[in-house]
C-alpha positions as CSV (number, residue, x, y, z in Angstrom):
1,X,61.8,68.3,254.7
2,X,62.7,64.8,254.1
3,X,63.2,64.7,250.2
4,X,66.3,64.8,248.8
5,X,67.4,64.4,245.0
6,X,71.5,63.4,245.4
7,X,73.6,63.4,241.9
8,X,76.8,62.1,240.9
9,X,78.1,63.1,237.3
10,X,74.5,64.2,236.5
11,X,72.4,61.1,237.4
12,X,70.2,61.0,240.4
13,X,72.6,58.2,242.9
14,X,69.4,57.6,245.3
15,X,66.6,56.8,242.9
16,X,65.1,53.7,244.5
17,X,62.3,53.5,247.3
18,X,64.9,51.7,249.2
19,X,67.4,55.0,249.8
20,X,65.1,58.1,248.8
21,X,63.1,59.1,251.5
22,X,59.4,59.9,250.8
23,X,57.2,61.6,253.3
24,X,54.0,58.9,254.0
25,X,51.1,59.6,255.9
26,X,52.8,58.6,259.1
27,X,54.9,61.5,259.0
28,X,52.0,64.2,258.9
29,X,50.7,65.8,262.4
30,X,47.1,64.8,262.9
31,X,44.5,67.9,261.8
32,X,40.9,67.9,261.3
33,X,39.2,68.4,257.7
34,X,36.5,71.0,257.4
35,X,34.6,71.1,254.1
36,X,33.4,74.2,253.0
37,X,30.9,73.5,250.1
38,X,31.2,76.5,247.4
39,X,31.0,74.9,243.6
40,X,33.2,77.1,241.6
41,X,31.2,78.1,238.6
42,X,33.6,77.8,235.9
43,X,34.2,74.3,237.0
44,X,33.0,71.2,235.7
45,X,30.6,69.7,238.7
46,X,31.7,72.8,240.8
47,X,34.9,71.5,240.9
48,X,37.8,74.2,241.2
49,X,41.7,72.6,240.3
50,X,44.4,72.4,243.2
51,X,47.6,71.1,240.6
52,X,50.8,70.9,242.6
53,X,51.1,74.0,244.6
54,X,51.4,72.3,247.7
55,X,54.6,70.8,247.2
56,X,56.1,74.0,245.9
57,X,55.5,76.4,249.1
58,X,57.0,74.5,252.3
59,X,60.8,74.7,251.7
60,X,60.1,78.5,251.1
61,X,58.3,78.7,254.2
62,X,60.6,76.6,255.6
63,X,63.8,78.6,254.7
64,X,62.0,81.9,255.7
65,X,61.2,80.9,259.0
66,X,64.8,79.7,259.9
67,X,66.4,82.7,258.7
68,X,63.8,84.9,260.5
69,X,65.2,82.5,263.9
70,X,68.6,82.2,263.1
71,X,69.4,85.1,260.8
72,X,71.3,82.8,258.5
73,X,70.2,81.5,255.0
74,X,70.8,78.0,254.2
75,X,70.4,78.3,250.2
76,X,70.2,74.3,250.2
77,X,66.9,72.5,250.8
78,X,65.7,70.5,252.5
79,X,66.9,72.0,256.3
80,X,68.6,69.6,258.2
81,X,69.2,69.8,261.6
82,X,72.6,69.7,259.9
83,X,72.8,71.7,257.7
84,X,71.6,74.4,260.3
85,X,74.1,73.5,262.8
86,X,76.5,74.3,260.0
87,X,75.6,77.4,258.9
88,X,75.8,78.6,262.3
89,X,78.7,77.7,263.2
């Protein structure tokens, strides 16, 4: 919701820390952590990967739920109160 990748002739124009937004800890609601202990048995240690999924689902999710609100689909992530406004007007 915050991360966004600008280009200019094919190179990335905010590449620094100092104008490219990343998401910190700050900007997460607070939720409780429950462990549920069940060692996966192909694992090493019981251990089961995670990889990077959870970057890859919330625009989706994201997208789906404003254009099950709004009827509209913003093909451009991430959804800015903008970029909503926008596409319905």
């Amino acid at each position: 919701m915050l991360e966004e990748p600008i280009y200019k002739d094919g190179v990335m124009i905010n590449n620094q820390l100092t104008n490219y937004v990343i998401p910190t800890a700050l900007d997460t609601p607070p939720f409780q952590v429950i462990l549920v202990e069940k060692p996966y048995s192909r694992g090493p240690f019981g251990a089961k990967g995670v990889g990077e999924l959870p970057m890859d689902i919330p625009g989706a999710a994201v997208a789906a739920a404003v254009k099950h609100a709004t009827g509209r689909l913003i093909p451009t992530l991430p959804h800015t109160p903008e970029r909503i406004a926008k596409a319905l007007a």
